[in-house]
C-alpha positions in Angstrom: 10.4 -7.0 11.4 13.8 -7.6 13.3 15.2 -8.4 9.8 14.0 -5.1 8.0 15.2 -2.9 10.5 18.7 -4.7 10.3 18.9 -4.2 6.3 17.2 -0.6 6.7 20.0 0.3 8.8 22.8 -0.6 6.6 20.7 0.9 3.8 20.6 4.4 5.5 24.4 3.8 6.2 25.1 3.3 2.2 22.5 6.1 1.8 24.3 8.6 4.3 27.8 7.5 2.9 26.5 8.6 -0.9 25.0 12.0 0.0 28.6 12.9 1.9 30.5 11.4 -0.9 28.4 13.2 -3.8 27.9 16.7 -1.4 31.9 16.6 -1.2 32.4 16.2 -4.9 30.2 18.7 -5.8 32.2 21.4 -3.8 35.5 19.6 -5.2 34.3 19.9 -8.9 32.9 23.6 -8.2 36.0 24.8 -6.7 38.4 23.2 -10.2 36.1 25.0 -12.2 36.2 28.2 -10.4 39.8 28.2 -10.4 39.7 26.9 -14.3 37.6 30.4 -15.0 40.3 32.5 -13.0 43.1 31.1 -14.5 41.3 31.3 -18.2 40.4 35.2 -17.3 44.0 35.6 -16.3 45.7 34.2 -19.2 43.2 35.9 -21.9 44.3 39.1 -21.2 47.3 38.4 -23.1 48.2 38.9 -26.2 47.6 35.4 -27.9 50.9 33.5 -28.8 52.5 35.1 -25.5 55.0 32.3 -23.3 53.4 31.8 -20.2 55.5 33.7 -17.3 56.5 31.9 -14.2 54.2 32.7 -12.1 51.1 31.8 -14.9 53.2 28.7 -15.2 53.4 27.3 -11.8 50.0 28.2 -11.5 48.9 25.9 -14.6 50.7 22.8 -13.2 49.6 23.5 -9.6 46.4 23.6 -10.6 46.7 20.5 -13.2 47.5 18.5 -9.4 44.8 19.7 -8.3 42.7 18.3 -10.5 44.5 14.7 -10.3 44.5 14.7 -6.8 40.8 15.5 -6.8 40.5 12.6 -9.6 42.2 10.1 -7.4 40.5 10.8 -4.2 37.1 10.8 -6.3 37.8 7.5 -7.6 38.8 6.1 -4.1 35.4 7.3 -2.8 33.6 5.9 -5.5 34.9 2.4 -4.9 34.3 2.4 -0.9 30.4 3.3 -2.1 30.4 0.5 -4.0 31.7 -1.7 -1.3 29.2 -0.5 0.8 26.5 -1.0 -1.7 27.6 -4.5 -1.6 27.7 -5.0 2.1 24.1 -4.2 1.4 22.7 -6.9 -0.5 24.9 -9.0 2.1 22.8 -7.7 4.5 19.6 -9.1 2.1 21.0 -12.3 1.9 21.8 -12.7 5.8 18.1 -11.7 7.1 15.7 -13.0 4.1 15.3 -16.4 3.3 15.6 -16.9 -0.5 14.3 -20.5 -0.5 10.8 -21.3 1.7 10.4 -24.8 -0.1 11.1 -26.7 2.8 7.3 -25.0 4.3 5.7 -25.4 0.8 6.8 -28.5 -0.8 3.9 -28.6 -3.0 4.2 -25.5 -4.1 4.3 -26.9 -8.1 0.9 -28.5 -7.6 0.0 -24.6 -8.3 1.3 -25.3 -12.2 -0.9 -28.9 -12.9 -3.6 -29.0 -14.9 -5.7 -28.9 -12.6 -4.8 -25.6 -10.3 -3.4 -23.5 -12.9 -6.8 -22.6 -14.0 -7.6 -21.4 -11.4 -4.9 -19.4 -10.3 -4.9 -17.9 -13.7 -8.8 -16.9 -13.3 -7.6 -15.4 -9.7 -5.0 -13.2 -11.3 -7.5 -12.3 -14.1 -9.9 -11.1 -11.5 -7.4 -9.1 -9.4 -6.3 -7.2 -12.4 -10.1 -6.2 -13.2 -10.7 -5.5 -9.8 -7.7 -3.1 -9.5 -9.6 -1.3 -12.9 -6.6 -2.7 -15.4 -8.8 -3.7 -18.1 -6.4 -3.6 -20.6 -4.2 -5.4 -19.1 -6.6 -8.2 -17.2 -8.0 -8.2 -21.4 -4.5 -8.9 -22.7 -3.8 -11.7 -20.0 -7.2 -13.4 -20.9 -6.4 -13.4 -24.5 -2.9 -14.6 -24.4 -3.9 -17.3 -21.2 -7.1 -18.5 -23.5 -8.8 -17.8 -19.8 -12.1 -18.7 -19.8 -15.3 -17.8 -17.1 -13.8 -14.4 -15.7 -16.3 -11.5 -15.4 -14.8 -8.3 -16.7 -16.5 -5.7 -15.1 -17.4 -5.4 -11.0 -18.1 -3.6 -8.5 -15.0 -3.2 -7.0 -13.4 -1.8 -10.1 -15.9 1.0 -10.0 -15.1 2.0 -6.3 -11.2 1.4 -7.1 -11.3 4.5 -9.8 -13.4 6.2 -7.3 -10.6 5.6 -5.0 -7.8 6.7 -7.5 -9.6 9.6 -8.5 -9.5 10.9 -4.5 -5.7 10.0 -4.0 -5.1 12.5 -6.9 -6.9 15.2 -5.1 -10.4 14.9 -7.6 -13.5 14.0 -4.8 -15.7 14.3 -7.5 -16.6 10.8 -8.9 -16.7 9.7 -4.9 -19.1 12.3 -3.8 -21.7 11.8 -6.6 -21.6 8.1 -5.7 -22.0 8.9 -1.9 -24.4 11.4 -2.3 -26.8 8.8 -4.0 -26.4 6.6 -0.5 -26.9 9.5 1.6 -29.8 7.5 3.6 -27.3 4.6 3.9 -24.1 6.8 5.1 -25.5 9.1 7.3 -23.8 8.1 10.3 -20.7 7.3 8.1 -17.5 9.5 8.3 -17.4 9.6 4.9 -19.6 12.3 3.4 -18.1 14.7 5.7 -14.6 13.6 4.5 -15.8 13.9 0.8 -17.0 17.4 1.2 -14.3 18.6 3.5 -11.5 17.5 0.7 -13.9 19.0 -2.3 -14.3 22.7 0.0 -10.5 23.1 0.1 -9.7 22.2 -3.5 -12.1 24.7 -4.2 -10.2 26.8 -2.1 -6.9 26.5 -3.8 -8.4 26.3 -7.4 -11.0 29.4 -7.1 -10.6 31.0 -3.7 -11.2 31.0 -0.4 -15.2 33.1 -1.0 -16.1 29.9 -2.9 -14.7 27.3 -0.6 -16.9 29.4 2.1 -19.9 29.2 0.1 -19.7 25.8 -0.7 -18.6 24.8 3.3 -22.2 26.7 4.5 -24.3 24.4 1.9 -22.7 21.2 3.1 -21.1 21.5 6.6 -24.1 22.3 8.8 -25.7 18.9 8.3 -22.2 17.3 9.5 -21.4 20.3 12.3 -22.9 17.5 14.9 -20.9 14.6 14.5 -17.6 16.3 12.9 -17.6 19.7 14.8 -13.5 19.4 15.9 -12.7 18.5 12.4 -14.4 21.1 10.6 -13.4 23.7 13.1 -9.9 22.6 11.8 -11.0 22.7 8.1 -12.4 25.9 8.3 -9.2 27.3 10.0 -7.0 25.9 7.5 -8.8 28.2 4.9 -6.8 31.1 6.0 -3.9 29.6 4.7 -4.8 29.5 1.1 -5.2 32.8 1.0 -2.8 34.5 -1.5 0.5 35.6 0.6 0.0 33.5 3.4 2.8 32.1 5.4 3.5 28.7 6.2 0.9 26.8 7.7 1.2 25.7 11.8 1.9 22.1 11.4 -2.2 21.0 12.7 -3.3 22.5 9.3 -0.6 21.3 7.1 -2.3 17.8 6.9 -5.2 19.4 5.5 -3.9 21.7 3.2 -1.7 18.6 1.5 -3.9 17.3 -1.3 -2.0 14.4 -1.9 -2.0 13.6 2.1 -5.3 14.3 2.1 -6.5 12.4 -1.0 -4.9 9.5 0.9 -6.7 9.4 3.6 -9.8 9.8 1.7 -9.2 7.3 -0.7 -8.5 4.5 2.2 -11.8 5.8 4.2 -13.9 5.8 0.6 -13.0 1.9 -0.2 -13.1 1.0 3.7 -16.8 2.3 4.1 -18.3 1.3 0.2 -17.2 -2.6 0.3 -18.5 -2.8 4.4 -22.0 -1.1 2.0 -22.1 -3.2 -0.8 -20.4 -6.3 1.0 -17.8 -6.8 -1.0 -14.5 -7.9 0.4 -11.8 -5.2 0.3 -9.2 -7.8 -1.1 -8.9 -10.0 -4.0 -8.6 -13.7 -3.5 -4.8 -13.0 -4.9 -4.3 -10.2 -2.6 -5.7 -12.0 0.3 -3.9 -15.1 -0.3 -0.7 -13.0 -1.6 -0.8 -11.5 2.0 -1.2 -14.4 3.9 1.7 -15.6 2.6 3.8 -12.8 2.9 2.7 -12.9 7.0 2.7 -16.9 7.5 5.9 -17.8 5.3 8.4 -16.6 8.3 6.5 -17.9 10.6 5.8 -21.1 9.3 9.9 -21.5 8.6 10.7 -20.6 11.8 8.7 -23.3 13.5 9.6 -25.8 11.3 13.8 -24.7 11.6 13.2 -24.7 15.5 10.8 -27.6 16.4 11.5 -31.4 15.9 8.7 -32.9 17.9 6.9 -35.2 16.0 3.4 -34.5 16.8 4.5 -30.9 15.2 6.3 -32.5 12.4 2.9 -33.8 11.6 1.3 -30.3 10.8 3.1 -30.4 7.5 2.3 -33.5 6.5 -1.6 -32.0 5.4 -2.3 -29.7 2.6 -4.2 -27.7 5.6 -2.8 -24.4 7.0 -2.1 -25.3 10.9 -3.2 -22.0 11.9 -5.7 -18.8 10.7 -3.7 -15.8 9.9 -4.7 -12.2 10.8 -4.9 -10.1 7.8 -4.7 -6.8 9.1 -8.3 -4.3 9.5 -8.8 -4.6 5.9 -8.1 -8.7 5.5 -9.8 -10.2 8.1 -8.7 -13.6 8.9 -7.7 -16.4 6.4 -7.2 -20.0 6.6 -7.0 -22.4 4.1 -10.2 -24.5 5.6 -13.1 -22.8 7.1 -13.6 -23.3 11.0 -16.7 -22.7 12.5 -16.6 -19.5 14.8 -18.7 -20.8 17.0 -17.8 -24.7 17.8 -14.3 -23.7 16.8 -14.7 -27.3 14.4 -13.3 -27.2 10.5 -15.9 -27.9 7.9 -16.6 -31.1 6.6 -18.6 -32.7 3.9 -20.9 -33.9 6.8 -20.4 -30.5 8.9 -20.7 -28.0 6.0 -20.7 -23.6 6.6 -23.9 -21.9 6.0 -24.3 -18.8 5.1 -27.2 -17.1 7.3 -29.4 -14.1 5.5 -27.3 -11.7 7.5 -24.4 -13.1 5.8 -22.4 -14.4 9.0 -21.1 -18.0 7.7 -21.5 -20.7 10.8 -21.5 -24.4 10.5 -24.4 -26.6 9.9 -24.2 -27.9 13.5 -23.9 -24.7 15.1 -27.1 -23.9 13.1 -28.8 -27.0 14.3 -27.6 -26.1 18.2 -28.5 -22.6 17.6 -32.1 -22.9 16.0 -34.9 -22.7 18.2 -38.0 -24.2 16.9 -38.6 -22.5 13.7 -35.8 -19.3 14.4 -32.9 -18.5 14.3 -31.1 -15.3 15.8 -27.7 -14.5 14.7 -24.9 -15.4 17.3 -23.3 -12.0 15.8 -25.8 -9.1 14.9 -30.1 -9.2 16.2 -31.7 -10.6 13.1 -34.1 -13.0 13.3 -34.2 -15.6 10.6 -35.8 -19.0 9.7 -33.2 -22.1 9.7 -34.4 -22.9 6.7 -33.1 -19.7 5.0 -29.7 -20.8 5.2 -27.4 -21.6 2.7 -24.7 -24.1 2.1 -21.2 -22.6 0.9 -19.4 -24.3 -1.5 -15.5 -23.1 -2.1 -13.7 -24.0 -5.4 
């Protein structure tokens, strides 16, 4: 973090630098052409083939310096921007490692026979998750990928989601309105109709955005009464002729803002519904990267100690890494949550019917007699039920 907000600053400094420079030669240029127009009025109402007098003269050749001078200084400018752009990329180099191979030094067992499969079947996947079937088709072909399922779930939800960032609810609330029974104490239908009541409001008027608010709000007034209050407020300003919203309405009457918020809330609450994860194995192991790779080189620049030196020496992460809300936690072995012990061949997870994921000794310590509760959520379950988890 320390190292983005050291390039941002230089970057705002380039940035502040090329806004004076251009603001100051677009009043140089305007005032040369100004003057150009006066002196052109000026001279045309002579008769043509008429010597210039003094005065018009002088005037000509002053204003011929002018226009060098402002040439020069222009040109000057121009190259202390470009050594200020430079000092940027400096500033790149000087707080972002370029190389991390000294904390993956296996990174080309990704491109054997063996792995590259696989990592071409994970980028497959990603790209039909994120709806590019065109794209995640073309790859396939050209790769000769084989055992990658082109539709899913989560592309579904992903146009869903796309859909909402561009301000249509639509798509999302005929999907959640066919799991009302399973959202009802979900923030999500009231988010739905709250976005589809004001586009209805800028697109056909404030009477039908009022009509449509009394069908759907009342069975939400409970649980969302502060944020409807607010929606129903903000209506006033879509009214043709209204001034500019107070700033605790201006959220709401952004679509794009708004479609934003809706569209994180709509994938959030469908994959926790269908039990899907929210990211990709690519993405998830994409960010994991991204947050362990400075850490890890860190650690391995500063400590020597051999029994850390060690760590490195095993194609096991040393540590889990916390993906954000979304991500969860990821390591490249699973532990068991509740003995805190890595999985073996002998100790391998199982997946309960809840689908919590604990190891087979933890199941064994856990079961009593011929059930089983969950260490994490009330259901009762039969040992027996559980499955092993095998990861490719």
């Amino acid at each position: 973090m320390d190292s983005c907000v050291g390039v941002e600053q230089d970057l705002d400094k380039a940035i502040l630098k090329f806004n004076n420079i251009n603001d100051h030669t677009n009043r140089a240029l305007e005032d040369i052409i100004s003057q150009v127009e006066d002196l052109r009025k000026e001279l045309s109402k002579q008769p043509s083939n008429t010597p210039l007098t003094s005065t018009q003269a002088m005037a000509v050749t002053d204003l011929a310096g002018s226009v060098k001078q402002n040439v020069v200084q222009m040109s000057t400018d121009h190259r202390e921007l470009h050594a200020t752009v430079s000092r940027v990329g400096k500033s790149i180099d000087r707080h972002f490692i370029a190389d991390y191979a000294s904390v993956a030094p296996k990174a080309e067992t990704f491109c054997n026979d063996t792995n590259r499969p696989i990592m071409e079947q994970a980028i497959a996947q990603h790209l039909y998750r994120q709806g590019l079937e065109d794209v995640g088709d073309t790859f396939v072909a050209e790769a000769k990928i084989t055992g990658v399922e082109r539709t899913c779930t989560f592309a579904l939800l992903q146009r869903f989601a796309v859909a909402l960032a561009e301000g249509e609810p639509a798509p999302a609330l005929h999907w959640a309105e066919r799991r009302a029974h399973e959202l009802h104490n979900s923030p999500l239908p009231f988010t739905l109709h709250r976005m589809q009541a004001l586009k209805l409001a800028r697109e056909q008027g404030v009477c039908a955005a009022i009509e449509y608010a009394r069908r759907q709000f009342p069975a939400h007034a409970a649980r969302h009464e502060r944020q409807l209050q607010a929606a129903v407020c903000a209506l006033a300003w879509c009214t043709p002729g209204a001034g500019p919203a107070p700033a605790i309405y201006q959220h709401l009457l952004d679509p794009k803002a708004l479609g934003a918020e809706a569209a994180e809330l709509f994938i959030k609450e469908a994959c926790g519904l269908l039990r899907l994860a929210p990211l990709s194995p690519l993405a998830g192991a994409v960010l994991a990267g991204a947050r362990v790779l400075p850490a890890l080189h860190d650690i391995r620049a500063k400590m020597s100690h051999p029994h850390v030196i060690a760590a490195w020496s095993d194609d096991e992460l040393p540590f889990e890494v916390d993906l954000g809300e979304d991500g969860g936690g990821y390591h490249s072995v699973f532990a068991c949550p509740i003995l805190r012990q890595q999985a073996s061949e002998q100790n391998p997870p199982m997946r309960l019917l809840c689908g919590h994921v604990i190891s087979r000794d933890a199941l064994n310590k856990l079961a009593i007699s011929a059930k089983l509760k969950c260490p994490y959520c009330p259901m009762e379950q039969s040992p027996a039920e559980a499955r092993q988890i095998y990861f490719s």
